[in-house]
C-alpha positions in Angstrom: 31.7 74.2 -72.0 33.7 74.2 -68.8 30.3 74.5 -66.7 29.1 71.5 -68.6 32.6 69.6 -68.1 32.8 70.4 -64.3 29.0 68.6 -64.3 30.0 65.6 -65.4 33.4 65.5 -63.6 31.4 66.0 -60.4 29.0 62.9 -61.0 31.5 60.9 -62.1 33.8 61.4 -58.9 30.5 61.6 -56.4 31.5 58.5 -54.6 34.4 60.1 -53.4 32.1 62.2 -51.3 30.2 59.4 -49.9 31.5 59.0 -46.0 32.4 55.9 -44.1 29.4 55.2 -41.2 30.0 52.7 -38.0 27.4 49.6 -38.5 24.7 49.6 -36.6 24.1 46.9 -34.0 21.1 44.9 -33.8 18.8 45.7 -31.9 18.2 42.3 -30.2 21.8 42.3 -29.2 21.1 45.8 -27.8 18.3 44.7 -25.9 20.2 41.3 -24.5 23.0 43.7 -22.9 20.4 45.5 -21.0 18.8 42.4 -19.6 22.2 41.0 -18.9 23.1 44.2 -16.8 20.0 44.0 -15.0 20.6 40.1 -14.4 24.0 41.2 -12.7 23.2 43.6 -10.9 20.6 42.0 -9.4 22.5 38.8 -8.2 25.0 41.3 -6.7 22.1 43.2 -4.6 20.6 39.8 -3.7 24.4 38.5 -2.2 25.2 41.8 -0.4 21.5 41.6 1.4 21.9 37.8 1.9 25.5 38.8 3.5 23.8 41.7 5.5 21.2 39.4 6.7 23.1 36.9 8.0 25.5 39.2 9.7 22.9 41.7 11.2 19.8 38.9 11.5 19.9 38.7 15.3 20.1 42.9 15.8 17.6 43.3 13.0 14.9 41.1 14.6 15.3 42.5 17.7 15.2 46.0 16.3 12.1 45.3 14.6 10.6 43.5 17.4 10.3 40.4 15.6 11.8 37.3 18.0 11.6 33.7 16.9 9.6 32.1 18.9 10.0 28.3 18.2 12.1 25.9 20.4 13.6 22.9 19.9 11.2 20.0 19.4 13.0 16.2 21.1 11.0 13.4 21.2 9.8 12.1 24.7 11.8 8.6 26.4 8.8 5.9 26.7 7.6 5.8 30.2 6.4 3.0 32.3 3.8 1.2 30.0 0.6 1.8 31.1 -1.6 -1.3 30.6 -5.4 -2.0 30.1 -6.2 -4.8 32.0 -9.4 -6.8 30.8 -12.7 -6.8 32.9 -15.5 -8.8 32.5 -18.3 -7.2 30.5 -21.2 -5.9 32.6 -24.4 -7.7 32.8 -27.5 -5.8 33.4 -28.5 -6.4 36.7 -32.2 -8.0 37.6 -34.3 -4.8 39.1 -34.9 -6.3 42.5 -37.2 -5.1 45.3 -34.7 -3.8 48.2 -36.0 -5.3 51.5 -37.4 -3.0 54.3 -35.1 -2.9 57.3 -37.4 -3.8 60.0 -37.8 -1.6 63.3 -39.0 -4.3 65.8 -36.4 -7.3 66.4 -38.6 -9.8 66.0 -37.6 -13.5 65.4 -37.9 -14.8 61.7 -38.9 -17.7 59.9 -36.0 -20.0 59.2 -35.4 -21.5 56.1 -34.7 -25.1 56.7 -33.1 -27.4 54.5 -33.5 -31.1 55.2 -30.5 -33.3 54.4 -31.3 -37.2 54.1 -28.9 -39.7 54.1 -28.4 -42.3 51.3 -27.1 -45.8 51.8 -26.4 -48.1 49.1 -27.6 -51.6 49.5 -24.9 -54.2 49.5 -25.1 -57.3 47.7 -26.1 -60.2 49.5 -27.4 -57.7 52.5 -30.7 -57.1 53.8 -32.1 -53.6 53.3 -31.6 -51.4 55.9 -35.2 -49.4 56.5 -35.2 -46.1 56.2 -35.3 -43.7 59.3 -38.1 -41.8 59.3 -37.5 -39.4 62.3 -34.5 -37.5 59.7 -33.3 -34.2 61.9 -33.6 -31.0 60.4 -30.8 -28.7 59.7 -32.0 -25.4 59.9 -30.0 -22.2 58.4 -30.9 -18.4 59.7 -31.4 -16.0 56.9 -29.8 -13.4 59.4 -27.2 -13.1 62.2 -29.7 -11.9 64.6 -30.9 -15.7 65.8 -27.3 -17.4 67.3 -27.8 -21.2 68.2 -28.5 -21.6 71.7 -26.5 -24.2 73.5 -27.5 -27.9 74.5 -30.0 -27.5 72.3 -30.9 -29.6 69.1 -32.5 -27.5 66.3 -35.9 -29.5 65.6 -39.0 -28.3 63.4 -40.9 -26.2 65.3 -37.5 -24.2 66.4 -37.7 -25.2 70.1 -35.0 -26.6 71.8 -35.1 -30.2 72.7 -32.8 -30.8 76.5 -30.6 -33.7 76.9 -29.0 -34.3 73.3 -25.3 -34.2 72.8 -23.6 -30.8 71.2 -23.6 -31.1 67.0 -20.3 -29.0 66.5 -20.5 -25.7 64.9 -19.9 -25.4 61.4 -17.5 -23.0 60.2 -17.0 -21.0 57.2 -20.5 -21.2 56.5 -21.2 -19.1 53.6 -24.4 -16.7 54.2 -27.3 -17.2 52.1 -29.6 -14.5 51.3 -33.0 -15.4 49.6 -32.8 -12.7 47.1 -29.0 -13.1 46.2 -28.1 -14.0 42.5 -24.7 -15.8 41.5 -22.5 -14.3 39.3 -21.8 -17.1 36.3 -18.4 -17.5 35.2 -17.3 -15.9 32.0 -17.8 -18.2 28.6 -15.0 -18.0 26.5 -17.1 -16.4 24.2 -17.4 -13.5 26.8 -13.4 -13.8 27.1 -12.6 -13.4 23.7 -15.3 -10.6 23.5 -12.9 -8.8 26.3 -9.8 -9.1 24.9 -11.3 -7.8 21.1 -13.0 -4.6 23.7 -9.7 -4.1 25.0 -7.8 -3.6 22.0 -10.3 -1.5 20.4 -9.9 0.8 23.5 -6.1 1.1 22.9 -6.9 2.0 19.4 -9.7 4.9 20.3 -6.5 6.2 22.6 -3.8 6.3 19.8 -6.3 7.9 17.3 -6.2 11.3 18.7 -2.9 11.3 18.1 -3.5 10.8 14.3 -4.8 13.3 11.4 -5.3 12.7 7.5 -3.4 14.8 5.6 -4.5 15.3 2.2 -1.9 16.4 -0.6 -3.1 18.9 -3.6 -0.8 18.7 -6.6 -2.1 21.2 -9.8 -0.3 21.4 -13.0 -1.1 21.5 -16.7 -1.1 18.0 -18.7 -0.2 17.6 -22.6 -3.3 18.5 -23.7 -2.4 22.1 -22.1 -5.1 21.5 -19.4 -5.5 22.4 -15.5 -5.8 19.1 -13.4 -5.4 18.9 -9.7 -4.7 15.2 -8.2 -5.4 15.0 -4.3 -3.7 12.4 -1.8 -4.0 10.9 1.6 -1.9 10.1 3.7 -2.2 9.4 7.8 -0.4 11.3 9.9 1.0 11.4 13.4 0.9 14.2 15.9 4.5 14.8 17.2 4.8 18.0 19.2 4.8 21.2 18.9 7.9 23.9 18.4 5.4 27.0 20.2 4.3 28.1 16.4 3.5 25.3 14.3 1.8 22.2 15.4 4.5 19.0 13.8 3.0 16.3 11.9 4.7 13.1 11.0 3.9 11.7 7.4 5.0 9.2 5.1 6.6 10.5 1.4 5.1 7.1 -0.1 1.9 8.3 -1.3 3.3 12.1 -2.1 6.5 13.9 -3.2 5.1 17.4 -3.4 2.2 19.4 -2.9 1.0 23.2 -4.2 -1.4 22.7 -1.1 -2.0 21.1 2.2 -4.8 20.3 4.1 -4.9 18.5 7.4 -8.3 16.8 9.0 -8.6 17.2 12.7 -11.8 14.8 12.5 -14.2 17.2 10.7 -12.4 20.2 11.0 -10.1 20.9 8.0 -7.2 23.4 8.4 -4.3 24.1 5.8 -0.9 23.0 7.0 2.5 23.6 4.6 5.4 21.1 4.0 7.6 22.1 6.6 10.6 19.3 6.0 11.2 16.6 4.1 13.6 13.5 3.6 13.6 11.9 0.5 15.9 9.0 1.4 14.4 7.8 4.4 11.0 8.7 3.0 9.7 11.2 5.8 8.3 14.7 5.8 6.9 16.9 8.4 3.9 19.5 8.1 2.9 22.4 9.8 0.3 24.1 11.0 -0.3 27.4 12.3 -1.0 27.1 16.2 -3.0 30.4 15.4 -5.2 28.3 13.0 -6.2 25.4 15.6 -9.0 26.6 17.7 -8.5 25.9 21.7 -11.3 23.1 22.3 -9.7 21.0 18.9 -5.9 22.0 20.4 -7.0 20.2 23.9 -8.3 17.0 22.4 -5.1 15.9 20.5 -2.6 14.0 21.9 1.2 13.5 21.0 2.0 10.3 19.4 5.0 8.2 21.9 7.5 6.1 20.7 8.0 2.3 21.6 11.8 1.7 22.1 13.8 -0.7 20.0 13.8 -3.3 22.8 9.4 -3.6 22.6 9.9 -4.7 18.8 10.0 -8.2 19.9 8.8 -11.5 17.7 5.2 -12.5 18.7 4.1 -9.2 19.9 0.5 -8.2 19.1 0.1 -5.4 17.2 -2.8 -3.1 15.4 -2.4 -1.8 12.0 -4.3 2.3 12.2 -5.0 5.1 9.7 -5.8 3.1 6.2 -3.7 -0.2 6.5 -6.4 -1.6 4.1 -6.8 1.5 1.8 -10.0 2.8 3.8 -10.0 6.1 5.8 -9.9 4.4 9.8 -9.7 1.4 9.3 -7.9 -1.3 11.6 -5.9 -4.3 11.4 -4.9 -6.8 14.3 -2.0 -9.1 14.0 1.6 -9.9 15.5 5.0 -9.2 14.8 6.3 -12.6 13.0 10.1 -11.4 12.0 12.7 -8.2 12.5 12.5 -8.6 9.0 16.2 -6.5 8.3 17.8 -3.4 6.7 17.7 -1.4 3.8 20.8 1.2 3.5 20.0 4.5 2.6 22.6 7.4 2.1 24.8 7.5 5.4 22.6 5.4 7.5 20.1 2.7 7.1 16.6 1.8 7.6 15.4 -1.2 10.0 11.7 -2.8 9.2 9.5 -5.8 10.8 7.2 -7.8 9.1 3.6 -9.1 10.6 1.0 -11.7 9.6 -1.4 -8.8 8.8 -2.5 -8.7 4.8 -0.6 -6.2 2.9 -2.8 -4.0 0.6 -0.9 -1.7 -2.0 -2.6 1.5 -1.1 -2.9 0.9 2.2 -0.6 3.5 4.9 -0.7 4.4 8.3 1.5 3.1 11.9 1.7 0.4 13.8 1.2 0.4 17.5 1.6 -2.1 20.1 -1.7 -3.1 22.9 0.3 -0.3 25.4 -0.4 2.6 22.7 3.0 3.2 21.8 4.0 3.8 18.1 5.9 1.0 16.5 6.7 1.9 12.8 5.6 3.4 9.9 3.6 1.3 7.3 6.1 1.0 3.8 5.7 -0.3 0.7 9.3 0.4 -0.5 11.9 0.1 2.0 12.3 -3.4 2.6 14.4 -6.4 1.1 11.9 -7.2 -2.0 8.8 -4.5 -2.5 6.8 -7.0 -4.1 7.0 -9.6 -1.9 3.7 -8.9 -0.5 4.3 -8.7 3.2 3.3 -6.2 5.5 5.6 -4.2 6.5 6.6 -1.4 8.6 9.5 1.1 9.2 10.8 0.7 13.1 10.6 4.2 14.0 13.2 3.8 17.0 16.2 3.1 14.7 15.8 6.9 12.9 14.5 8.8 16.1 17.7 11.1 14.9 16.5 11.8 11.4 12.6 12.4 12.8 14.4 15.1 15.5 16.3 17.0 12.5 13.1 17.3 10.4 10.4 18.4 13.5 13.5 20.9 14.2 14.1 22.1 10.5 17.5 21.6 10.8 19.4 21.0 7.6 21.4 17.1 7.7 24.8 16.9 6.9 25.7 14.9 3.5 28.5 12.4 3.6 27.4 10.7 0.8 28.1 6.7 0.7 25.8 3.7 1.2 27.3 1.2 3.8 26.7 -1.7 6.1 28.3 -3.2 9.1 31.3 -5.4 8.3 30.6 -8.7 7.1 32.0 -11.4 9.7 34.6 -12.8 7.0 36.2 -9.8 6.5 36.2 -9.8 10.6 37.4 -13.1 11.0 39.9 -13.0 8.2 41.8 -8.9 9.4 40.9 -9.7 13.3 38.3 -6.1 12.8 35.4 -5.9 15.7 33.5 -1.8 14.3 33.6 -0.4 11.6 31.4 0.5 8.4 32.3 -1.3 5.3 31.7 1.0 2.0 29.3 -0.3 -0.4 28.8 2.5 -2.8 30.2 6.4 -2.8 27.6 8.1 -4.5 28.3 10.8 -7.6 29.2 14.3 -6.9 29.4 14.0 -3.1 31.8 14.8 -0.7 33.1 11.1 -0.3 33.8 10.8 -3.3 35.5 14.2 -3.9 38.2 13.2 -0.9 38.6 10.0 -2.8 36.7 7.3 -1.0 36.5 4.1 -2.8 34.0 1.1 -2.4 35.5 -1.5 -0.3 36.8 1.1 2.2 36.7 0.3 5.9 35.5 3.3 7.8 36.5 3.2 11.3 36.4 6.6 13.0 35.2 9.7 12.1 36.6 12.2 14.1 38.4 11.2 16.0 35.4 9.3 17.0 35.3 5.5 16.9 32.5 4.0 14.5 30.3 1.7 15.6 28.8 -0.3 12.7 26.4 1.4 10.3 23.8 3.1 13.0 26.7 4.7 14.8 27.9 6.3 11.4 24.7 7.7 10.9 24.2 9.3 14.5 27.9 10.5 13.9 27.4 12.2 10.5 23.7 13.4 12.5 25.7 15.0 15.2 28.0 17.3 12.5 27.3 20.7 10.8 27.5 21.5 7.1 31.0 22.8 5.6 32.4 20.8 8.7 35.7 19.0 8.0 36.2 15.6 9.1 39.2 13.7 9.7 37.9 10.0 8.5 40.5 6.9 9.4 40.0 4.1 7.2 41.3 0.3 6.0 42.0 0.1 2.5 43.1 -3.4 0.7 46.2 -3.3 -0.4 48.8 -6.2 -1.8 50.2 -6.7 1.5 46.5 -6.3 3.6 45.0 -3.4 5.0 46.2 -0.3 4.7 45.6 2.6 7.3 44.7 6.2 5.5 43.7 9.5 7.0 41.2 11.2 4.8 39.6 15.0 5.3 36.2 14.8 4.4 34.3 18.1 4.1 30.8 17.6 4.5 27.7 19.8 2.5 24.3 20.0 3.0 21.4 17.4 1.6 20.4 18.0 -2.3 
């Protein structure tokens, strides 16, 4: 019996034995904390070796042996233009039989020509008969035969004693039996000159311009692989002693997985070496090692035409695709300065011409002395579907075009501005200055608390000079600078003076 009790005491007390056991995590969570760690600790490595680079860069490469060899890219000031004067167009000569020069001086036959005088009758008056002994006037084919004096020149060449002296003409013009008169130029053959001449300027310019063709791949909806290529003209800026620099337009492409540049028939891969999205300008690259030497010597470097040569009236020729076909041209003039467009921290000037805007047309504009003009847009200008041609003057962002053939990152100040309207001049007595427009989001105007309607006058210590100056000033500075802004703010009682520390970032 007591066996049998301690049996049933035991199961009925068996969850005393039972022992308490920590709950397992799951294993998803498990697995999360690794990653996590491994996440860490590789952001930590990837700061110390940034920080290690930067400190030892300079000592590394010359320890390995590896030197930069690029240098600063400027563009060139215009020279003297150099202009293609017209000519008339050759005529093919007659084949003529070239005279013998004969060894004997012996006299030739002159060539006479007989002049006979006319009378006309006068009313009422009896008809004078006509002389019929008319003197001869008789003109040597050569030098060699000189008049001899007292002498009157009669048919049969022999001197006739006793007449008076005919004066010597003078200024006699030679005629030579087999000489042919050059006939003045038609206007046809005028215009025909002036149409040969231009197209010479534009074979001049073109070796300064490639096509650049865009390749953009991705997956669509439907989960399949399409590639979409694009074209674009480019122009040949210079060189930086690694990568030959292309100019290019961002109109027809904001990205690419590939690049490939045509040098004529010769296709060679470049790379996206810069870009500006505002001002709509990117530069590509390609590999000097890549460009064989006979193509390398046959391309020129495209030259800018200063501000001062965008003038109202001025011919120009449209080249690249101004029509939407590869090489085509376009001939027209300069009809306006059209305006500006603001951008952030600057603005972009543009000129119109008579030529006929196409929508996928692109390419430059260059005046009859070679020199580049502007850049053909679509988008920055006053109204984009007016339907006007239009081009980008390429003078009034030479700074912008030096930072991206260079690489070098832009300061961000981050407003859109314009020089200050003449009321606001007239009414506070203000002669520079940038009046704000708009202070764009998350930028580091608007983080020292610049307001739209703020008058910017110096930057700097620095003195602004309308809208352009700003730009070259905010050009000239270095990221994580601070700036020491002076500006006008309206107040109840006018215009308040405020000193402002702006500290600039880098471009998004």
């Amino acid at each position: 019996m007591t066996e049998e009790l301690k049996e049933k005491q035991s199961e009925e007390y068996q969850f005393i034995n039972e022992k308490i056991v920590p709950k397992r995590k799951k294993k998803w969570l498990k697995r999360l904390g690794t990653v996590g760690f491994v996440v860490c600790m590789a952001v930590i490595f990837g700061v110390v070796a940034h920080a290690a680079y930067l400190l030892s860069g300079d000592s590394l490469k010359k320890l390995l042996g590896v030197e930069d060899k690029r240098q600063e890219v400027e563009l060139p000031k215009p020279t003297a233009p150099v202009r293609i004067t017209l000519s008339p167009t050759p005529k093919p000569e007659k084949a003529t039989e070239t005279p013998t020069p004969e060894t004997t001086a012996e006299p030739t036959t002159p060539v006479s020509l007989t002049v006979i005088p006319t009378k006309t009758p006068t009313q009422g008056a009896e008809e004078t008969p006509e002389p019929t002994d008319v003197p001869e006037v008789t003109l040597e084919p050569t030098k060699d035969a000189e008049p001899t004096p007292d002498a009157e020149a009669t048919p049969g060449g022999v001197p006739t004693p006793g007449l008076t002296d005919a004066p010597e003409p003078t200024n006699v013009p030679e005629v030579t039996p087999d000489a042919e008169l050059t006939p003045e130029p038609t206007p046809i053959d005028t215009y025909l000159q002036i149409y040969d001449a231009i197209r010479k300027v534009a074979e001049e310019v073109s070796d300064a311009f490639v096509t650049v063709e865009a390749i953009e791949q991705g997956v669509d909806w439907f989960q399949e692989v399409y590639e979409k290529r694009t074209r674009t003209t480019g122009l040949v800026l210079g060189n930086d002693g690694v990568d030959l620099l292309i100019l290019v337009g961002t109109e027809q492409f904001t990205g690419a997985n590939a690049i490939d540049v045509f040098f004529g028939e010769a296709v060679i891969p470049g790379r996206i070496y810069s870009m500006d999205r505002d001002y709509g300008l990117a530069v590509i690259a390609v590999s000097l090692n890549n460009i064989p030497a006979e193509l390398l010597e046959q391309i020129t470097m495209g030259l800018f035409a200063e501000a001062g040569e965008i003038v109202t009236g001025t011919p120009v020729i449209a080249l690249g695709a101004p029509n939407g076909y590869e090489g085509s041209m376009e001939f027209g003039m300069i009809t306006s300065l059209g305006g500006t467009v603001p951008v952030t921290d600057g603005e972009v000037s543009y000129f119109t011409t008579n030529i006929t805007e196409y929508p996928q047309g692109y390419g430059f504009v260059v005046n009859l002395e070679g020199k580049i003009l502007g850049l053909i847009t679509h988008n920055h200008k006053a109204n984009p579907s007016d339907g006007i041609f239009t081009a980008i003057s390429l003078d009034s962002i030479r700074g912008v075009i030096v930072k991206l053939l260079n690489n070098a990152e832009s300061a961000y100040f981050g407003i859109k501005g314009q020089d200050i309207p003449k009321n606001l001049k007239q009414e506070y007595g203000l002669e520079n200055g940038v009046y704000v427009r708009e202070v764009e989001n998350a930028s580091p105007a608007l983080a020292a608390g610049i307001k739209a309607g703020d008058i910017l006058i110096s930057v700097g210590g620095e003195a602004v000079d309308g809208i352009r100056g700003f730009s070259d000033l905010i050009l000239e500075r270095s990221i994580r600078e601070i700036v020491q802004v002076k500006l006008l703010r309206k107040a109840e009682d006018g215009l308040r003076e405020m000193m402002i520390e702006v500290s600039l970032t880098g471009k998004k």
